[in-house]
C-alpha positions in Angstrom: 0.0 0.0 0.0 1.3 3.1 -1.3 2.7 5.9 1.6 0.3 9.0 1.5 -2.8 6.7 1.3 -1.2 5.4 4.8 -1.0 9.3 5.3 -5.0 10.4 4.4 -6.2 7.5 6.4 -4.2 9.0 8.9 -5.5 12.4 8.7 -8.8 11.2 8.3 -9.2 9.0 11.3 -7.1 12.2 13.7 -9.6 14.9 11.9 -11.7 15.6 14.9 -8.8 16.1 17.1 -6.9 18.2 14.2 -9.6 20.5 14.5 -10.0 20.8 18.3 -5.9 21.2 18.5 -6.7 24.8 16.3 -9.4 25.7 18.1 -8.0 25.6 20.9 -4.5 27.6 19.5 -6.8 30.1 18.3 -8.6 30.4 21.6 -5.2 30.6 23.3 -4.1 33.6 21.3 -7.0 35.2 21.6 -7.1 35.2 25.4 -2.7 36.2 25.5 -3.5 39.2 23.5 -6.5 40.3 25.4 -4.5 40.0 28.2 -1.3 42.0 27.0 -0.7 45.5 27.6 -1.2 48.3 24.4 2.9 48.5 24.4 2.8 44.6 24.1 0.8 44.4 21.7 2.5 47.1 19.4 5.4 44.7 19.8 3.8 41.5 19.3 2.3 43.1 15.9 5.6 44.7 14.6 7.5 40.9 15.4 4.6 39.5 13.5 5.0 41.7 10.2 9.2 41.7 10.5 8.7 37.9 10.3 6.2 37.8 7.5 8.7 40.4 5.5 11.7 37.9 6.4 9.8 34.6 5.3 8.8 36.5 1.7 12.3 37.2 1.3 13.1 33.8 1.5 10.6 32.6 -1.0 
């Protein structure tokens, strides 16, 4: 039997908890940045675009 349909069988029979896992992420980031100060924030937001900018350089 071939590898990736060992692979979607996989992904198929975990999908439930695939989904749960990014729900829950989400939710977790959610709450963090609610809870961070406005001068947190600014910072988490200008890491966040100086990483998009690097990873497009790259590509």
């Amino acid at each position: 039997m071939p590898k990736n349909i060992h692979i979607d069988k996989f992904k198929k029979d975990n999908e439930a908890e695939y989904k749960e896992y990014y729900s829950n992420t989400e939710e977790i980031r959610t709450l963090k940045l609610e809870l961070m100060t406005p001068e947190k924030k600014l910072e988490y937001y200008r890491q966040k675009e100086l990483a998009k900018d690097k990873y497009k350089k790259l590509i």
